[in-house]
C-alpha positions in Angstrom: 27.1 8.2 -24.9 26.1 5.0 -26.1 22.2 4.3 -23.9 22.2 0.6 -25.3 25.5 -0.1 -22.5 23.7 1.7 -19.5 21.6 -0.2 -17.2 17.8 0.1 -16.5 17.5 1.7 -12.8 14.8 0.5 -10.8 13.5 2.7 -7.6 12.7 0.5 -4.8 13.7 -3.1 -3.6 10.8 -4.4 -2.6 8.3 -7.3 -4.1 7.4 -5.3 -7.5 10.8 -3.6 -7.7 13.1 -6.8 -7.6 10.5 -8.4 -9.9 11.5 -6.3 -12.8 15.1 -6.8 -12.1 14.7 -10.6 -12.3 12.4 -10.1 -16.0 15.1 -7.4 -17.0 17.9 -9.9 -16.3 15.8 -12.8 -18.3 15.6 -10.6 -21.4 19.3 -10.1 -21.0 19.1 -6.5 -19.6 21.2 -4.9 -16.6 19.4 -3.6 -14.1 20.4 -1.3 -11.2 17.7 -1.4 -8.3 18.3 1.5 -5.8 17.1 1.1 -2.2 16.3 3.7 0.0 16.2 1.4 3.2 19.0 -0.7 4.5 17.9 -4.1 3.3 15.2 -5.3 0.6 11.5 -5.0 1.4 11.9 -2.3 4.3 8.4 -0.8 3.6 7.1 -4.2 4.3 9.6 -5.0 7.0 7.4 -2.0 8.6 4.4 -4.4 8.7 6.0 -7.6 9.3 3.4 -8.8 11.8 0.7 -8.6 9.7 -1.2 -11.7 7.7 -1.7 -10.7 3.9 -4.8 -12.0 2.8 -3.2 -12.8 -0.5 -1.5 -16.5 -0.3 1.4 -17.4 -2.1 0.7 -18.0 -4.9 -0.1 -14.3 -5.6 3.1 -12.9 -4.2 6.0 -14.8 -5.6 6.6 -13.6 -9.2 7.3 -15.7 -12.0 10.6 -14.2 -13.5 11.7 -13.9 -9.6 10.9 -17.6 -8.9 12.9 -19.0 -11.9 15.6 -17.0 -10.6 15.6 -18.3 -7.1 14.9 -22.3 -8.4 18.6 -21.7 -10.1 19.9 -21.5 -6.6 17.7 -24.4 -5.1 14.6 -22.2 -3.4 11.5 -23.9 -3.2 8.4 -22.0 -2.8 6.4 -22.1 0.1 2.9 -23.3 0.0 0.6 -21.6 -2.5 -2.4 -21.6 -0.5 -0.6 -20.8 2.9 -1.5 -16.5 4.0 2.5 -15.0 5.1 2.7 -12.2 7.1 4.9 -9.2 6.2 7.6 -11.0 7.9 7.6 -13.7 6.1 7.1 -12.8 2.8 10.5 -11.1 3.5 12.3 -13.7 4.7 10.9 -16.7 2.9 11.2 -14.7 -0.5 12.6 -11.0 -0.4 15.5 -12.0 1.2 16.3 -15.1 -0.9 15.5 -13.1 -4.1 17.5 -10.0 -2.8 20.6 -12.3 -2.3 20.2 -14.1 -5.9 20.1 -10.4 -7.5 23.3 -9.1 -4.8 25.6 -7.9 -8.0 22.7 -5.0 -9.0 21.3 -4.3 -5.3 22.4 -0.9 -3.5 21.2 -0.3 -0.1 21.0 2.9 1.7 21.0 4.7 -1.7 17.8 7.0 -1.8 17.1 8.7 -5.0 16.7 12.4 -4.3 16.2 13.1 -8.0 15.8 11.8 -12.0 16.7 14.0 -14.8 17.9 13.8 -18.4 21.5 14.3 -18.8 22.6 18.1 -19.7 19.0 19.3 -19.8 15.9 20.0 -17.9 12.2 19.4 -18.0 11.4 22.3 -20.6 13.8 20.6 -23.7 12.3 18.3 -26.0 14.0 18.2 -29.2 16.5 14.7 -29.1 15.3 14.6 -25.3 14.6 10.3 -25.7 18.0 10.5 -26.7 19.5 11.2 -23.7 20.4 9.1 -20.6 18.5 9.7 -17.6 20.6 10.9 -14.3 19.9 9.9 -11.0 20.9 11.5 -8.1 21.5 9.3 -4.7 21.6 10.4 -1.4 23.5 8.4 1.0 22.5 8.3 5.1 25.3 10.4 6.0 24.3 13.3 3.5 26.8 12.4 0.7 25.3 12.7 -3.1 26.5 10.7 -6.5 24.6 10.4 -9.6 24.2 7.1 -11.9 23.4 7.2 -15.4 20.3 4.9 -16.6 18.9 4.2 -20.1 15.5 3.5 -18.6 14.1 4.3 -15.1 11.6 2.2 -13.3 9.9 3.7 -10.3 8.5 1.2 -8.2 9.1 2.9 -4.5 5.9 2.6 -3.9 3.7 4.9 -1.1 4.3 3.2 2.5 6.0 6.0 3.6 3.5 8.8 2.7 0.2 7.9 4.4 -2.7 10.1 3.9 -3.4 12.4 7.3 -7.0 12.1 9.4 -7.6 15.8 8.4 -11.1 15.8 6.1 -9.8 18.0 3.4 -7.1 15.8 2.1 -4.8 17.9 4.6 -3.3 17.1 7.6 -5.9 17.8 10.4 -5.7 21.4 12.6 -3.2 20.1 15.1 -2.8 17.0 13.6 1.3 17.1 13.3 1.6 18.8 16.7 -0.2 15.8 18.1 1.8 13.2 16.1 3.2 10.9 19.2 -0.4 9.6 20.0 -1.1 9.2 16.5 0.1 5.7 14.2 -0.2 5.2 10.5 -1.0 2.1 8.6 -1.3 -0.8 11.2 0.6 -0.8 14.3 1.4 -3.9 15.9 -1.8 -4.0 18.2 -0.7 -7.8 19.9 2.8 -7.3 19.6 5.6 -5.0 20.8 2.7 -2.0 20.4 0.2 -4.0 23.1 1.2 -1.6 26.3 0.7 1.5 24.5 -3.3 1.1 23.7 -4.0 -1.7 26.1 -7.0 -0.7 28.4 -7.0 2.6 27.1 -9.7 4.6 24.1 -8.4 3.9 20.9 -9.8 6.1 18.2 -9.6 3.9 14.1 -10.4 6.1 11.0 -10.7 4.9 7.7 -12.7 1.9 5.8 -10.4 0.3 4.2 -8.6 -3.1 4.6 -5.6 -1.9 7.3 -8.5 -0.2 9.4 -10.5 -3.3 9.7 -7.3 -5.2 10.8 -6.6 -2.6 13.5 -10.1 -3.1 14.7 -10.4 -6.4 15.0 -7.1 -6.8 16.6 -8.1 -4.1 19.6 -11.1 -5.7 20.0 -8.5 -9.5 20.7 -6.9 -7.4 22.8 -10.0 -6.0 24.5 -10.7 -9.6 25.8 -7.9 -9.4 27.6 -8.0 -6.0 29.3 -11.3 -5.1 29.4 -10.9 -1.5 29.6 -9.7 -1.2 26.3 -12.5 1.1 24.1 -12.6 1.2 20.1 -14.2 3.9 18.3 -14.3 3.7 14.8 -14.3 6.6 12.6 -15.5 6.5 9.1 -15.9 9.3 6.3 -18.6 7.5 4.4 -22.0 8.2 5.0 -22.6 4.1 5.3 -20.6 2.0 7.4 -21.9 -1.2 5.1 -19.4 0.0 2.4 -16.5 -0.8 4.3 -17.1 -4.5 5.1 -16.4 -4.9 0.6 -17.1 -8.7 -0.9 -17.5 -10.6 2.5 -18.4 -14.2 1.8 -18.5 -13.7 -1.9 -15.1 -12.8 -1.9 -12.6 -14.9 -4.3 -9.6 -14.4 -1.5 -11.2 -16.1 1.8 -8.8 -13.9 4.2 -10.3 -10.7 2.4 -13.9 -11.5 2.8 -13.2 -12.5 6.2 -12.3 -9.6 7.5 -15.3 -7.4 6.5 -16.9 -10.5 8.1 -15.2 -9.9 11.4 -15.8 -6.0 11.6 -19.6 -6.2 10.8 -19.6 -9.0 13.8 -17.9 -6.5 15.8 -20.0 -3.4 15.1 -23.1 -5.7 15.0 -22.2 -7.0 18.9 -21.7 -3.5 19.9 -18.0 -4.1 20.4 -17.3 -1.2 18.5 -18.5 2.5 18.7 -19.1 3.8 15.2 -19.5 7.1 14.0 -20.4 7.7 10.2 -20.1 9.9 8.4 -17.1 11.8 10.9 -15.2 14.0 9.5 -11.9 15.4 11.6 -11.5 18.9 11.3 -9.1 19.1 14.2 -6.9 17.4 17.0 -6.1 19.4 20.0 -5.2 17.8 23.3 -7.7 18.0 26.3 -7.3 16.7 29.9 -4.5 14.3 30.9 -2.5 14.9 27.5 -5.6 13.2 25.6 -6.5 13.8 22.1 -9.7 15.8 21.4 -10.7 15.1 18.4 -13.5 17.8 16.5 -15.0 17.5 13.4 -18.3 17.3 11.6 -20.6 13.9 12.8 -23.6 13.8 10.0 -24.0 17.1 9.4 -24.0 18.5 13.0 -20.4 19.6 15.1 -19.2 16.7 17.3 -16.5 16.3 19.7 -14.5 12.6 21.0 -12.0 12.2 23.3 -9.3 9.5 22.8 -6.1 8.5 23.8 -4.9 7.1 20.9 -5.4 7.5 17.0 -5.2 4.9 14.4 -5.1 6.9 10.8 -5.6 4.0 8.5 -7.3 6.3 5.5 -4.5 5.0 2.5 -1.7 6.6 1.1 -0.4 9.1 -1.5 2.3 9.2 -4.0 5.3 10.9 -3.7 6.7 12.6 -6.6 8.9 15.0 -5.1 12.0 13.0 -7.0 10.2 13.7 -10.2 10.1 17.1 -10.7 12.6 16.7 -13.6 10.4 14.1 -15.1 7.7 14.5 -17.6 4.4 12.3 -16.3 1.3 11.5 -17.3 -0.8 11.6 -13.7 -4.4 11.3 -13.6 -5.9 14.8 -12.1 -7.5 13.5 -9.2 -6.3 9.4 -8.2 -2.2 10.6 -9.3 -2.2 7.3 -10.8 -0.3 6.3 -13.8 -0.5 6.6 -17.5 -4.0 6.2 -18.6 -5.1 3.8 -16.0 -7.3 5.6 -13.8 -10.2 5.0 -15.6 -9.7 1.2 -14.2 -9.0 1.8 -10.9 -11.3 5.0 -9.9 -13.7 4.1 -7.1 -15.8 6.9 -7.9 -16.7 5.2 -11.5 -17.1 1.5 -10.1 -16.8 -0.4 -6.4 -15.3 -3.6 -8.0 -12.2 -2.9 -6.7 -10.8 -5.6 -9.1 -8.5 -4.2 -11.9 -8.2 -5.6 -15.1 -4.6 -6.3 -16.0 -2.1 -3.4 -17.4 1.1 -3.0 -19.2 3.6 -0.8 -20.8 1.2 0.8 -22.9 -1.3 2.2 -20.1 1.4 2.9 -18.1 3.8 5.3 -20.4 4.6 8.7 -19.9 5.4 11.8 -22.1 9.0 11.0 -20.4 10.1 8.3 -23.2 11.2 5.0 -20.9 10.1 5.8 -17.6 7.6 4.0 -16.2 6.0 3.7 -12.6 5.1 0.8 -11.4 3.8 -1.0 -8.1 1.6 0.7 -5.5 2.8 3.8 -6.4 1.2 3.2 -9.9 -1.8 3.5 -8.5 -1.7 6.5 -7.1 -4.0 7.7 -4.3 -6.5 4.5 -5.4 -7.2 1.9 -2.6 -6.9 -1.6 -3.6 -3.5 -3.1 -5.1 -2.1 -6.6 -5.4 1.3 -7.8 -6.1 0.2 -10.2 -9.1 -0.9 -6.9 -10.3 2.7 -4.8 -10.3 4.3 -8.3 -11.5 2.3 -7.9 -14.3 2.9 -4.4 -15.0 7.0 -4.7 -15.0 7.0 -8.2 -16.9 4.8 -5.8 -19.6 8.0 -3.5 -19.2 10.5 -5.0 -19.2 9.6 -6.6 -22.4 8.5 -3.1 -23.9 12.2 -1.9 -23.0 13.8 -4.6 -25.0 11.5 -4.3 -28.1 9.2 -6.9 -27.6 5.6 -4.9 -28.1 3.9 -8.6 -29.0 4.8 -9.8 -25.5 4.3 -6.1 -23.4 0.6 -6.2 -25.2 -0.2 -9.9 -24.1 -2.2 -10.1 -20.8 -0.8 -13.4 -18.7 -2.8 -12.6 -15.1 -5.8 -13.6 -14.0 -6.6 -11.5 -10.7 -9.3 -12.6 -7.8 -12.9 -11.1 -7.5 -13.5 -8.7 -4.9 -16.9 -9.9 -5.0 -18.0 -6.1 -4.0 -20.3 -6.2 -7.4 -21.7 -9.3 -6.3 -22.7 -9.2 -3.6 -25.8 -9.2 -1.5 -27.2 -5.7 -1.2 -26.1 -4.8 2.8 -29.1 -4.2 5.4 -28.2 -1.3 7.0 -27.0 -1.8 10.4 -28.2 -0.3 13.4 -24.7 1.4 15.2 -24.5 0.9 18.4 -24.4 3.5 21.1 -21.8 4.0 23.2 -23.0 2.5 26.5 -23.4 -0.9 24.3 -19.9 -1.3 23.7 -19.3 -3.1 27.4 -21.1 -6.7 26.7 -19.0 -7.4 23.2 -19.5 -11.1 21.9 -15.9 -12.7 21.4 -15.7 -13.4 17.4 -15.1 -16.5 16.0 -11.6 -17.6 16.1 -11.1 -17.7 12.7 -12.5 -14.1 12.2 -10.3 -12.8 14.5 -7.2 -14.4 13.1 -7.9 -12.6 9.8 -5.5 -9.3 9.2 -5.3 -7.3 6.1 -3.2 -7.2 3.1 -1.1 -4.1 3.3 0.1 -4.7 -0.7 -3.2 -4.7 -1.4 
């Protein structure tokens, strides 16, 4: 079969995903973008209430926006913060309709393979096509043939559990109806289910600070509501990253807003806590056991909030050849970038095709799922990585090699070295101080 007149498949339809379609089509390429959901974007379409803290002009792609001015668009305003919601309709949606001709819905790939083969062959193996399989929601299969496979599906739908270990907690999955992922919509259609009641948040990253400081805007309102925030580190001053020195304002402000809230006593803290296991105690609650700074400790809750990242899932690519860092299960050769074990930056120098490859010859992962189990990711990053591609796939190594981002300070490094805060106890947690309105409003980035 004749590769050159197959198209390139791309695995996912959201930002990062329909990005390389548009810089695919530029270079003159056909590309096939497979989406598991039923519309474009419907990881994000999960979080559509939330405010990125990255505005505009880090989350509309070049390639996409050329596209989209062919058909009149006009971009929003750079500096304006979207939500989730927006960013879908004001972009997704519009860019989604301009690329219509190589956009199937409700077509989840269950598998990738090389035609007539299997993992173990190599001789002539870059010369075959790859095969995807499809799953359709009423359990019918078909395969596609690709020359080149992008997977950009990203990691939304495979958070990591509260458990410790890296495993879902003792109990954990049994108690899974009191227990949300990522950020739920605290203010919105999710207010009756932890209004006035003890909300338990674990994790330190940016979508546990949001869920904070939302409960605590809902707190003013029905006093009764509790927050307990659970943190694996052994210093809560870790998790409030840049602060002021941040380049993105809307970042920085939200490690602003927590160490308000923890410093007014609004919020119960307990650091290091690690969950062991979730059983239910009196009233249906959640009892929640672990380790609290070296010594057993026990808190009840009626709701959890497991905001501790996400996880790749390769399951698809089991007939693929990767190259996957041992520990992050990031991409390529990347993880030396992006390990927060080496460096607490958190800010990435651009990557292409060349940090990205595989053993498999013209696959490529790309997006959030790039990064594997590592915490901090920005569009403008993936945008970079499949413009990088898709030049690499049509032969231009001078272009794929050439860095064209510029990406915004943490300001982690930077900063001012953190006073350690006294936590409050938990009798202080009734006289909370009402943050500033423009703390408050801040939310977190889930693409980054």
């Amino acid at each position: 079969m004749n590769q050159a007149s197959l198209p390139v498949a791309i695995i996912g339809a959201g930002p990062v995903g329909l990005a390389a379609a548009a810089y695919l089509l530029a270079r003159g390429e056909t590309p096939l973008v497979l989406e598991a959901g039923p519309a474009a974007g419907h990881a994000i379409r999960q979080w559509h209430h939330v405010r990125m803290f990255t505005p505009w002009r880090f989350c509309v792609d070049r390639a996409a926006a050329a596209l989209l001015a062919t058909r009149g668009w006009s971009p929003p305003p750079a500096e304006d913060l979207p939500t989730g919601g927006e960013l879908v309709a004001r972009y997704l949606e519009p860019l989604a309709a301009a690329l219509a001709p190589y956009l199937h819905v409700n077509a989840r790939v269950i598998a990738v393979s090389r035609q007539n083969t299997d993992k173990l062959r190599t001789a002539g193996r870059e010369r075959l096509p790859f095969v995807l399989r499809i799953a359709a929601p009423d359990g019918t299969t078909r395969r596609v043939m690709a020359r080149a496979v992008i997977d950009a599906s990203g990691t939304w739908f495979t958070p990591n559990p509260a458990g410790a270990d890296g495993l879902p907690a003792l109990g954990e999955r049994q108690a899974a109806e009191r227990i949300a992922s990522g950020i739920p919509d605290v203010l919105g259609a999710d207010r009756e289910i932890y209004r006035g009641r003890k909300t338990a948040v674990v994790g330190s990253g940016h979508s546990a600070l949001n869920a904070l400081i939302e409960l605590a805007a809902l707190r003013e309102e029905a006093p009764g509501t509790r927050l307990h925030w659970l943190i694996r580190k052994d210093r809560i001053e870790t998790a409030f990253g840049g602060e002021a020195a941040d380049a993105l304002p809307a970042r920085g402000a939200l490690g602003i807003a927590a160490r308000a809230l923890v410093e007014a006593g609004a919020v119960e803290v307990l650091a290091p806590f690690r969950i062991e296991a979730i059983g239910r105690g009196a009233g249906g609650a959640l009892r929640i056991e672990g380790d609290h700074a070296g010594a057993p400790a026990q808190l009840a809750a009626d709701r959890m909030i497991v905001a501790t990242g996400f996880r790749p899932d390769f399951t698809m690519l089991r007939e693929v050849r990767l190259a996957l860092d041992p520990w992050l299960e990031c991409a390529g050769s990347i993880g030396p970038l992006i390990d927060p074990n080496l460096h607490s930056c958190g800010t990435v120098r651009p990557h292409g095709a060349a940090a990205l490859a595989h053993p498999e010859a013209d696959f490529f992962i790309a997006g959030m799922k790039s990064y594997g189990r590592a915490p901090t990711f920005l569009l403008a990053t993936g945008y970079e990585q499949v413009r990088s591609i898709a030049a690499h796939l049509v032969g231009d190594e001078e272009a794929a090699a050439r860095v064209e981002l510029e990406l915004p300070e943490t300001g982690v490094c930077t900063a001012r070295p953190a006073p350690r805060i006294a936590v409050p106890s938990a009798k202080s947690c009734c006289g909370a101080a009402k943050p500033e309105p423009a703390i408050a409003a801040a939310r977190a980035d889930c693409c980054g």
